[in-house]
TORNUPA-822677 format. One record per atom (N, C-alpha, C, O): x, y, z. Coordinates in pm, whole numbers, padded with zeros to 5 digits, always signed. Each point is the difference from the previous one (the first is absolute). Layout:
BEGIN
XYZ...
//
This chain:
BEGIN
+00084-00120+00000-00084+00120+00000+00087+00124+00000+00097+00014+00075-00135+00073-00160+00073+00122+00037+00021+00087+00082-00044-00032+00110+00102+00148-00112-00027+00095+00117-00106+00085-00009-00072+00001-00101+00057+00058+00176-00074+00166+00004+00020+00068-00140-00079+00030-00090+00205-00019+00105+00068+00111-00066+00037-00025-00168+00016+00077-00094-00010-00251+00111+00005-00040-00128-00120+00025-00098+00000+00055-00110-00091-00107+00173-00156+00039-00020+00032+00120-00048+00039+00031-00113-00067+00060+00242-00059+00152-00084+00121-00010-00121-00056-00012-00109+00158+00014+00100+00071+00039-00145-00064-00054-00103-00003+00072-00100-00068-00213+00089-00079-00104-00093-00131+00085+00012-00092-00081-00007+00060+00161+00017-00126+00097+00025+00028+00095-00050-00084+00074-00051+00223-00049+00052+00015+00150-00042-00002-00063-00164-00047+00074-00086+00084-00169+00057+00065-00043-00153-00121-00039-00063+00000+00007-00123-00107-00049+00182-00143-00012-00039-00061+00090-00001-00109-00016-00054+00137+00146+00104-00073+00120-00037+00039+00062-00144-00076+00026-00093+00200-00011+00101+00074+00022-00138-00016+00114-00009-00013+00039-00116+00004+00069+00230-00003+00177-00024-00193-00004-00026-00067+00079-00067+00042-00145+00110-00177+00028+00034-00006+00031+00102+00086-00019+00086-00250+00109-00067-00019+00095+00109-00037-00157+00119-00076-00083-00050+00115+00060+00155-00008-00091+00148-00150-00029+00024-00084+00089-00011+00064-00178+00035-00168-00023+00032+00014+00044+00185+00075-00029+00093-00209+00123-00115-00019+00021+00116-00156-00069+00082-00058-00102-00036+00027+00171+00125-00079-00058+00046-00119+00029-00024-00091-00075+00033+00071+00185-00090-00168+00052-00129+00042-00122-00066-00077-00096+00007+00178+00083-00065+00007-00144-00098-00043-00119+00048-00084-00062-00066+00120+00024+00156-00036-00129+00035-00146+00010+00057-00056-00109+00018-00011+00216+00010-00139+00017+00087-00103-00012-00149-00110-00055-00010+00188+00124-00092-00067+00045-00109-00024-00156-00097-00099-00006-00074+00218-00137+00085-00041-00119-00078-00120-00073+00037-00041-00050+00105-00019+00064-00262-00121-00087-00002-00009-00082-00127+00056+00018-00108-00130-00100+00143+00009-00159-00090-00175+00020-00020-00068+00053+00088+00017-00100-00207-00104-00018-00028-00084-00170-00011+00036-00094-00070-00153+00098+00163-00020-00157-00042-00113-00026-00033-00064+00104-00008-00004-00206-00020-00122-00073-00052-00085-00027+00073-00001-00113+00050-00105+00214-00017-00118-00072+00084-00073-00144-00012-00027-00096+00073+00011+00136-00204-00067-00155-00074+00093-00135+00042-00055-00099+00049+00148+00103-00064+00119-00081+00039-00063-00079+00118-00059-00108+00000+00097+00218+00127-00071-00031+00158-00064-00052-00007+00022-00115+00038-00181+00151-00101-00106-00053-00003-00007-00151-00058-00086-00077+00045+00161+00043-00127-00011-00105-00088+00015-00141+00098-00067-00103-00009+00178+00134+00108+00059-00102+00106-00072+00041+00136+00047-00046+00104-00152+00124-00099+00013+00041+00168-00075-00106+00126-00111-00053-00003+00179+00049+00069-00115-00127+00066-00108+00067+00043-00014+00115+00043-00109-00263-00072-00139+00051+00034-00014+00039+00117-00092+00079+00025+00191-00130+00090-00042+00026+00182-00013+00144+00008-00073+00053+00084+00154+00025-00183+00052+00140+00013-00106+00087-00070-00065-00014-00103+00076+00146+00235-00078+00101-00073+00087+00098-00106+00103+00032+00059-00108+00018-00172+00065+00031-00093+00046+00149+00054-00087+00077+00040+00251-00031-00039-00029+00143+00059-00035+00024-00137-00016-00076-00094+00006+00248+00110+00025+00085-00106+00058+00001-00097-00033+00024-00116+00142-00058+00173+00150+00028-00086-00014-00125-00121+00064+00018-00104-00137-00128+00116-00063-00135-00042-00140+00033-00124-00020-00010-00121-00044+00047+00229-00149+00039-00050-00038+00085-00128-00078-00009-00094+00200+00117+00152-00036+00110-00148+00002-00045-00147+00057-00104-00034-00123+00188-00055-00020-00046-00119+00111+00076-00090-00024-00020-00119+00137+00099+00139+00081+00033-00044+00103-00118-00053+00038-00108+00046-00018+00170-00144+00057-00114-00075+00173-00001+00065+00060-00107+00003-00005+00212+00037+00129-00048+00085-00010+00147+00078-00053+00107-00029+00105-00139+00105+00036+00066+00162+00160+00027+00006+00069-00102+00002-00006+00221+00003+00081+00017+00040+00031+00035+00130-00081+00078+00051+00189-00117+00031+00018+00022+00132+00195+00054-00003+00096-00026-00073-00123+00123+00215+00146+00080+00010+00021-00096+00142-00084-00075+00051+00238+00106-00001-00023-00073+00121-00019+00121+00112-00012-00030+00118+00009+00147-00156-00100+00094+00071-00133-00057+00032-00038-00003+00117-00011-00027-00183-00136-00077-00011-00025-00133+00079-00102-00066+00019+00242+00051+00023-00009-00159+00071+00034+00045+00170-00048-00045+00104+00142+00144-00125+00019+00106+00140-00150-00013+00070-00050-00067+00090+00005+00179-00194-00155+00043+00048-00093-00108+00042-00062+00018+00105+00044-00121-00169-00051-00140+00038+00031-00018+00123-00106+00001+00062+00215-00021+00026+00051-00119+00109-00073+00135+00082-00029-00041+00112+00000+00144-00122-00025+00084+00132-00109-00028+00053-00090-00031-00078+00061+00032+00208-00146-00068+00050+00015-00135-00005-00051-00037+00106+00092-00067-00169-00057-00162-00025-00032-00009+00135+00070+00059+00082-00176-00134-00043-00016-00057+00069-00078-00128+00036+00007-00062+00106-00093+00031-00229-00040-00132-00044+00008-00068-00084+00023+00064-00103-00034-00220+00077+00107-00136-00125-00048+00100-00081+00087+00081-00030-00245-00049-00034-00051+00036-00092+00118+00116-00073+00043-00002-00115-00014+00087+00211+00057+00173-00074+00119-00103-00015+00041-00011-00116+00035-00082+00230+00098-00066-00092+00053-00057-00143+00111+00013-00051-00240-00089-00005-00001-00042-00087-00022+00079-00111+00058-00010-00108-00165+00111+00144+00056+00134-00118+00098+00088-00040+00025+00066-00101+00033-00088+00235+00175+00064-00037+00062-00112-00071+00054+00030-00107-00050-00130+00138+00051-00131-00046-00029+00005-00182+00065-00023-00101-00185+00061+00131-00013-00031-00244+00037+00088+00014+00091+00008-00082-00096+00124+00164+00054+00137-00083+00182-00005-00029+00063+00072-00078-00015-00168+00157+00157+00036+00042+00049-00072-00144+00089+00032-00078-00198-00157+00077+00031-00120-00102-00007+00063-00142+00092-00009-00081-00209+00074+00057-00027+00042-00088+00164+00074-00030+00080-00051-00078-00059+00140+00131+00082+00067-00010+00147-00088-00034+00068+00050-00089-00031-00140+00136+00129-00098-00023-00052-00113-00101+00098-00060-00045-00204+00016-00001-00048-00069-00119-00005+00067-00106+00069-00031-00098-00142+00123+00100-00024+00100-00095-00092-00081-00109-00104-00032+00056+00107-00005-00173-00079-00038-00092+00000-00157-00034-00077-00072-00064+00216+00045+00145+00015-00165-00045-00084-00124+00082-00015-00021+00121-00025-00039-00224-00083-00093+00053+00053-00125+00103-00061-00065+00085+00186+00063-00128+00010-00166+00125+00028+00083+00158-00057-00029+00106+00137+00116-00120-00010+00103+00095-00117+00047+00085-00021-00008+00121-00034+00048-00198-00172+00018+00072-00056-00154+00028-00055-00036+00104+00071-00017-00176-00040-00156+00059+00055-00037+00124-00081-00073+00058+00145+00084-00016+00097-00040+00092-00067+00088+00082-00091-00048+00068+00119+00186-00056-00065+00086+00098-00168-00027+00070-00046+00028+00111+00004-00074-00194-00128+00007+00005-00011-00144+00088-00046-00006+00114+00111-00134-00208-00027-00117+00069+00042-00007+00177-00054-00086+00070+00168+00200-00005+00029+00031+00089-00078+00016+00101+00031-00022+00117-00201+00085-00180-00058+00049+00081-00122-00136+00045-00060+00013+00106+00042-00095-00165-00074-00110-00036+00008-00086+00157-00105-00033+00054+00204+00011-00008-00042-00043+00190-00026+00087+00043+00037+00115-00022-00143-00181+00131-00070+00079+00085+00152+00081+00132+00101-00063+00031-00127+00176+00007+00073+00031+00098+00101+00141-00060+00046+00091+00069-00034-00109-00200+00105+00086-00101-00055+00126+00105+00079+00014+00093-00167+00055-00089-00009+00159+00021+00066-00015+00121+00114+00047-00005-00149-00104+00128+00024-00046+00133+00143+00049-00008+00049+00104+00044+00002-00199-00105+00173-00041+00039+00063+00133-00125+00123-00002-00015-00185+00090-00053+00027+00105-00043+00019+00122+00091+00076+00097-00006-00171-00136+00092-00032+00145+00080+00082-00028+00102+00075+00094+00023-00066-00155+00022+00139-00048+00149+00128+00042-00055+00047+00101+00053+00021-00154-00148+00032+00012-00067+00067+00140-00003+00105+00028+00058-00205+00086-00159+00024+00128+00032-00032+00053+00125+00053+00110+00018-00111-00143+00061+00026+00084+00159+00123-00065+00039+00038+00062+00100+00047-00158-00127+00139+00012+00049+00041+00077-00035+00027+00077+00092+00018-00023-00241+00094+00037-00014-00036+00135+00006+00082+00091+00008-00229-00073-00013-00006+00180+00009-00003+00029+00134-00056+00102+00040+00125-00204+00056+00046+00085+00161+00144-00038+00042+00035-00014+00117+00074-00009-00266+00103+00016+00021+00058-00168-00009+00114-00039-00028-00187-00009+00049+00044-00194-00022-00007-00078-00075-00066-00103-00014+00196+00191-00077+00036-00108-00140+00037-00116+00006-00052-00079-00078+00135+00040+00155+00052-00128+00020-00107-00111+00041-00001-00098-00074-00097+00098+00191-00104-00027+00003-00065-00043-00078-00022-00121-00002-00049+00232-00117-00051-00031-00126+00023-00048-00034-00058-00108-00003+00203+00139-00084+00015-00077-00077+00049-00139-00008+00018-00067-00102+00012+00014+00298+00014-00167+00002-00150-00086-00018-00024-00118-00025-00086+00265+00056-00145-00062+00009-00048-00041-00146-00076-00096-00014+00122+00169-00096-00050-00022-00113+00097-00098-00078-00016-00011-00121+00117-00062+00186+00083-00101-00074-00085-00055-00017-00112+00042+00030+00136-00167-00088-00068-00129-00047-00007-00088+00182+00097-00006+00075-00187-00031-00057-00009-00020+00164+00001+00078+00110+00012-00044+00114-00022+00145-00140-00080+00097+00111-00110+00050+00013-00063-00019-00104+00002+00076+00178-00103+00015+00050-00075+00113-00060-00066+00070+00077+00068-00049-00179-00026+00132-00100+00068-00054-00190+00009+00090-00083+00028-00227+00044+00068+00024-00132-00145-00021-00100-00098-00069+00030+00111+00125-00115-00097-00013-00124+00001-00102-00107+00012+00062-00106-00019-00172+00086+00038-00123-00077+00024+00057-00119-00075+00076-00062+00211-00126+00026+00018+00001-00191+00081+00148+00029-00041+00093-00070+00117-00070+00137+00037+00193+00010+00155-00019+00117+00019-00030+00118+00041+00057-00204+00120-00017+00100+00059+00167+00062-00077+00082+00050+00222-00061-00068+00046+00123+00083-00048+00161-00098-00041+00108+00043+00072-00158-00195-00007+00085-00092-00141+00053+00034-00011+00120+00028-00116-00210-00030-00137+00082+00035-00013+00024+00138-00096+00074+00019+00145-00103+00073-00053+00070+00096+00106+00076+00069-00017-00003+00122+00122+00073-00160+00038+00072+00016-00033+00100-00051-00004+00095+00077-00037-00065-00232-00142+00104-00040-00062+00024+00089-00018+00119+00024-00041-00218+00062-00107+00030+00120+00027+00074+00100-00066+00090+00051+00203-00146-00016+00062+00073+00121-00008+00154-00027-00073+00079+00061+00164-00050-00168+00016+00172-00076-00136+00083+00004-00008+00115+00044-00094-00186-00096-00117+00101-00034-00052-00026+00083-00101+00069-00007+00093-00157+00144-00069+00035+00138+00098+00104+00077-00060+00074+00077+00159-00061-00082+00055+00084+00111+00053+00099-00047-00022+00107+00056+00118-00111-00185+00122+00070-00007-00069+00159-00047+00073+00053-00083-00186+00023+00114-00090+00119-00020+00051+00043+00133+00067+00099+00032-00115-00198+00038-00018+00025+00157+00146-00024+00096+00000-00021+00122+00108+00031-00199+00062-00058+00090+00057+00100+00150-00020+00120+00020+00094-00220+00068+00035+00137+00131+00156-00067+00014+00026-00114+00039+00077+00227-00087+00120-00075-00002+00051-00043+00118+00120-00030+00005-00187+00022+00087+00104-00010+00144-00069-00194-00038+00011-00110+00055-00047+00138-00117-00020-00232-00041+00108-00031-00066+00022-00119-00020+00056+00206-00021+00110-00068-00097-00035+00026-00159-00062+00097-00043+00106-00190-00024+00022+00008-00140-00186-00025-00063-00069-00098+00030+00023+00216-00120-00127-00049-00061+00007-00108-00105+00092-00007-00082-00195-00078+00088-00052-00132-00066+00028+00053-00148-00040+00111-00035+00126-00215-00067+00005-00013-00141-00072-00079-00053-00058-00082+00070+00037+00085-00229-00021-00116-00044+00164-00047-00014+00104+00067-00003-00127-00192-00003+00074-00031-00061+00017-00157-00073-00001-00100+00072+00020+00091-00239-00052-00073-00070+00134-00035-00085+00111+00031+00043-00125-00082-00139+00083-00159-00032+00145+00149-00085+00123-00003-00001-00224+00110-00054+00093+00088-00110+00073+00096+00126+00105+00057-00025-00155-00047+00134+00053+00084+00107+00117-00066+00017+00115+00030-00032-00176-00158+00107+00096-00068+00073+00150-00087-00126+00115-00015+00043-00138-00009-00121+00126-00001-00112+00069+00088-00009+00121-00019-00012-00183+00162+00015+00079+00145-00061+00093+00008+00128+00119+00011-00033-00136-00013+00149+00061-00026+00157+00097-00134+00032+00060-00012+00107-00053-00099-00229+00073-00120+00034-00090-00066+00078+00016-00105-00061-00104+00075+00151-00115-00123+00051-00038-00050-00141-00005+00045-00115-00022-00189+00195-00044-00076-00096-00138+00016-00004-00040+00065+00096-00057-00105-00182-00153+00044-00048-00082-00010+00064-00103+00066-00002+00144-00186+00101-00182-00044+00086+00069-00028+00135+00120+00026+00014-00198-00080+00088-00010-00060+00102+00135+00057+00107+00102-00045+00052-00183+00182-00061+00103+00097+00100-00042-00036+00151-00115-00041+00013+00202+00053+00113-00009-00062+00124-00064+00183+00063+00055+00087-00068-00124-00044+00144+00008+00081+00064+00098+00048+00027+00003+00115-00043+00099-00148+00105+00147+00065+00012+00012+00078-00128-00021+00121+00007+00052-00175-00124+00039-00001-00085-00093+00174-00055+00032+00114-00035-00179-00206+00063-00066+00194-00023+00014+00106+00052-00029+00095-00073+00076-00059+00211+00038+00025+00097+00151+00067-00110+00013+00110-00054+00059-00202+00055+00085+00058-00044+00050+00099-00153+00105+00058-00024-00216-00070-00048-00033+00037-00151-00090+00136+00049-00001+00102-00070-00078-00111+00205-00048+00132+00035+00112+00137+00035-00001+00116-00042+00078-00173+00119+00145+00047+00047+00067+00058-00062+00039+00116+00015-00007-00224-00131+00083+00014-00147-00045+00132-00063+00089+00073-00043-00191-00040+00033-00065+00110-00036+00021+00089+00032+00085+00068-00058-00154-00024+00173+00048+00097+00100+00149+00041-00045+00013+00118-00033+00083-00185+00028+00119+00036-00020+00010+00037-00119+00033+00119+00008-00043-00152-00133-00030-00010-00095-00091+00154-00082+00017+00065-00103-00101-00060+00203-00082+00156-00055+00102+00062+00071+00052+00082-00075+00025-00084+00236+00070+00105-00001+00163+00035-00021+00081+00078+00050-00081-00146-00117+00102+00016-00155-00047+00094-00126+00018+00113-00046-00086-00226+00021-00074+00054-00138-00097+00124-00012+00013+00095-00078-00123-00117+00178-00061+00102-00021-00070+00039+00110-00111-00043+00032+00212+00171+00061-00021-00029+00129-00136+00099-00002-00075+00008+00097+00058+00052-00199-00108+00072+00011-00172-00064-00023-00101+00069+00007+00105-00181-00030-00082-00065-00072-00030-00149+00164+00083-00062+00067-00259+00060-00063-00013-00140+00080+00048-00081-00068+00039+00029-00113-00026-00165+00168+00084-00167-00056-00122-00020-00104+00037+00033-00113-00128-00063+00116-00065-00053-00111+00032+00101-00143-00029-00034-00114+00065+00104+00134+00091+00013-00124+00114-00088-00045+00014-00038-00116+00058+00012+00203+00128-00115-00027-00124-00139-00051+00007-00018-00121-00074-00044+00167-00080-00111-00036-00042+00000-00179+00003-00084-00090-00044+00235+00104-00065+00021-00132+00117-00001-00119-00004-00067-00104+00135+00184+00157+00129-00018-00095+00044-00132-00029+00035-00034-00113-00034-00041+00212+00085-00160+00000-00126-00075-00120+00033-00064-00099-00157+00088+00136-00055-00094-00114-00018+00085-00115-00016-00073-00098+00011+00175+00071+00028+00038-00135+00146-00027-00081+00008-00035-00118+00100+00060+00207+00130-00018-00029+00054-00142-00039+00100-00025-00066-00222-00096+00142-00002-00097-00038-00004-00103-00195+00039-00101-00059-00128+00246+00042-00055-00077-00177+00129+00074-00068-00036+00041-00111+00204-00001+00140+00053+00034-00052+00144+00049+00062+00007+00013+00122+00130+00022-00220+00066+00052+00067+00105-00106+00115-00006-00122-00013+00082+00175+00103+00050-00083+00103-00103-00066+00073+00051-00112+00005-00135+00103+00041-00062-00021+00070-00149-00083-00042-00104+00005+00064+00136-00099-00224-00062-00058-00018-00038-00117+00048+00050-00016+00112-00128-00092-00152+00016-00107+00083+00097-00084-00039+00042-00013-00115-00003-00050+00219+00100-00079-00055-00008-00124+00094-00089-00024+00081+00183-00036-00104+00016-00169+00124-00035+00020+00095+00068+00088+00053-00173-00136+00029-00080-00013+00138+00131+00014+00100+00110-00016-00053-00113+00038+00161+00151-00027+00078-00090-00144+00136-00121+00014+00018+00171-00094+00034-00014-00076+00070-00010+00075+00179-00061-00055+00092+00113+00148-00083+00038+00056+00118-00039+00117-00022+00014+00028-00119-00075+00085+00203-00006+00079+00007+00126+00104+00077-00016+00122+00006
//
């Protein structure tokens, strides 16, 4: 894995004299997705949100828009509408993708172990969370490993965060975690813990003026190109 410092230079060489993504930037990405899609797979137990229901032929979402969502949750139901809204947003138009998202929701309990879930981590207990939503804990979502619910973690808390908790919740996903040297999947808590950290250091290098989810957002753009493409999984973090 590299350094800090190696990084930001592989950042600087992926910018190539382009203006730095800031954090209007990263508040401002939105992905467009397929209502019809949702609908096509949704289970019958479920009441359809909105975000499902409408007759618009695609829905675009910012992750401003996913901010605004996690505020208030306080029942499975508003869970699960943040949940298509977040999905929507990381699927975007593709179908096995939305399949997947959707078949997710299909056991009974999904909103439940959604909403626990985000009241960990939106009172500072990432680590918590995110051992609850592994595969065998007491909160995981079948078929969804670190890459999706670390989405979860981010757009439940990281609006709200209070730094005296430490480092705010990333995503972090298979093009993140390559561009950083981790290998793609089956990160240990420690390990997130430490990629949160990594950051932190990392924005204040790079861009001390700028929150970390900017570094998240640079590393996976910097990913489809440049130093910092993907390359050989590493075994070790």
């Amino acid at each position: 894995m590299k350094t800090a410092d190696e990084i930001g230079l592989d950042l600087d060489g992926w910018l190539g004299g382009r203006i730095p993504p800031s954090d209007a930037t990263v508040r401002a990405e939105a992905f467009t997705y397929s209502p019809a899609q949702w609908r096509r797979w949704w289970p019958a137990t479920l009441d359809q949100p909105e975000a499902v229901s409408t007759l618009d032929a695609r829905r675009s979402i910012r992750r401003a828009d996913l901010y605004q969502g996690s505020v208030g949750l306080t029942t499975p139901t508003e869970a699960i509408e943040l949940y298509t809204r977040m999905s929507g947003w990381g699927c975007e138009t593709k179908p096995y993708s939305t399949w997947r998202a959707v078949r997710a929701l299909h056991p009974a309990g999904v909103g439940e172990r959604l909403l626990e879930a985000h009241l960990l981590v939106r009172t500072g207990r990432t680590a918590e969370a995110f051992t609850q939503m592994q595969r065998g804990g007491d909160h995981h979502v079948q078929g969804f490993g670190a890459s999706f619910f670390t989405r979860w973690l981010y757009f439940s808390a990281y609006d709200a965060w209070d730094a005296s908790w430490g480092p705010a919740p990333l995503i972090l996903d298979q093009r993140v975690a390559a561009a950083i040297g981790y290998r793609r999947w089956m990160w240990s808590v420690d390990e997130y813990l430490y990629y949160l950290d990594f950051c932190e250091k990392l924005q204040a290098l790079w861009r001390p003026e700028e929150p970390t989810h900017v570094i998240e957002y640079a590393l996976f753009q910097a990913s489809y190109r440049g130093p910092l493409a993907l390359r050989r999984p590493q075994l070790q973090a």
